[in-house]
C-alpha positions in Angstrom: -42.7 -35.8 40.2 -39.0 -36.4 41.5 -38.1 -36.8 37.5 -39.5 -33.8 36.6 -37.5 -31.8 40.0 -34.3 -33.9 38.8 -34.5 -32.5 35.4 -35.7 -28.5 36.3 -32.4 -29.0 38.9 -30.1 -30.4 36.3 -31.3 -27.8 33.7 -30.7 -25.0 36.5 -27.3 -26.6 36.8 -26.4 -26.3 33.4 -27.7 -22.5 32.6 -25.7 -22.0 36.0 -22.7 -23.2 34.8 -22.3 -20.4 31.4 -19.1 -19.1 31.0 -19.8 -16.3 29.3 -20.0 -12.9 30.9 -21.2 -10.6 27.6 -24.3 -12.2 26.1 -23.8 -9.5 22.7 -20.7 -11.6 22.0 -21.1 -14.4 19.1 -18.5 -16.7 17.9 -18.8 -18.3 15.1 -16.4 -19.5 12.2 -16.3 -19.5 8.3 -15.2 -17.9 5.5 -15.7 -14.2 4.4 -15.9 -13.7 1.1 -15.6 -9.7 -0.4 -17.5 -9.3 -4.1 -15.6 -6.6 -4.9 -12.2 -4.5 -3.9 -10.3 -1.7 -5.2 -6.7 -2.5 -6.1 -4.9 0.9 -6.9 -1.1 2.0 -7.6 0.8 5.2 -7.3 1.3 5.4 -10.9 -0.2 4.8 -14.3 0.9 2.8 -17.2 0.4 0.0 -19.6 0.7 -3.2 -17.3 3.6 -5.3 -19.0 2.8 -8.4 -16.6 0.8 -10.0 -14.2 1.2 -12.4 -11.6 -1.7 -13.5 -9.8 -5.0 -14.5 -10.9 -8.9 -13.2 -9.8 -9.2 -14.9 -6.5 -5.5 -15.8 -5.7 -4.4 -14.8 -2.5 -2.1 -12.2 -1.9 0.0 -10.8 1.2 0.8 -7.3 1.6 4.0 -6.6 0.0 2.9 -9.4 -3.1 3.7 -7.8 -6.8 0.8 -8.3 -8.5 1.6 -6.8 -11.6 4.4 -5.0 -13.3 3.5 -1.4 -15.0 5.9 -0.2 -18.0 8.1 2.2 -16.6 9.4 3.2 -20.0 8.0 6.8 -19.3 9.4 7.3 -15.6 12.7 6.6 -16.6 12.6 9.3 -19.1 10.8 12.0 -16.6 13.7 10.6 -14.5 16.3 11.5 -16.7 15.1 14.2 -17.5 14.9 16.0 -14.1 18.7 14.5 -13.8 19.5 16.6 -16.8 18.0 19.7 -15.1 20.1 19.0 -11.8 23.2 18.8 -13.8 22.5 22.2 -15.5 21.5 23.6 -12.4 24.7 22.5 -10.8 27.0 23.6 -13.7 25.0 27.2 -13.5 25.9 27.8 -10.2 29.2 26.6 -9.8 29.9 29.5 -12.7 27.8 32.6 -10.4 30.2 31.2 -7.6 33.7 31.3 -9.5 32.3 34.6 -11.4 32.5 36.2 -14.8 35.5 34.6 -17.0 38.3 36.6 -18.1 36.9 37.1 -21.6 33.7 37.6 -20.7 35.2 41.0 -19.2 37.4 42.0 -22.0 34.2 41.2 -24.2 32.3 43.6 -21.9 34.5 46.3 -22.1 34.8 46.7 -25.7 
């Protein structure tokens, strides 16, 4: 009988003693692992190379791949083109009409 009131006191002791204050918490470790994940880039484009492998990790800011840009750098060059023309267009309505373009006028 006093074995039996040692060990309800001892087990009393020990439930007593619980640290923890939220019983919904659960800690637990291990790995996570995600099936599937949507990797996605501001543009399109034949991918000229890639440098990691399915299931390498990667860090934000990692290149993953390289897309051909061959097509950017003409739209780029293209809206250049336009700014230059732009820019020569109005810097002739700001000096004004050209001598000849008067005397051609008036005839």
């Amino acid at each position: 009988m006093n074995a039996l009131k040692l060990l309800l006191i001892i087990s009393l002791f020990i439930v007593g003693c619980n640290n923890s204050d939220d019983e919904n918490i659960l800690n637990a470790s291990g790995n996570i692992e995600v099936t599937e994940i949507t990797v996605s880039s501001k543009v399109t484009g034949e991918i000229n190379e890639i440098f990691k492998k399915e299931g390498e990790l990667v860090n934000k800011g990692d290149t993953i791949l390289i897309i051909n840009h061959e097509n950017l750098d003409f739209q780029l060059q293209q809206a250049e083109a336009g700014v230059d023309i732009a820019e020569a267009q109005l810097k002739l309505l700001k000096s004004g009409a050209r001598q000849e373009d008067i005397n051609q006028a008036e005839e």
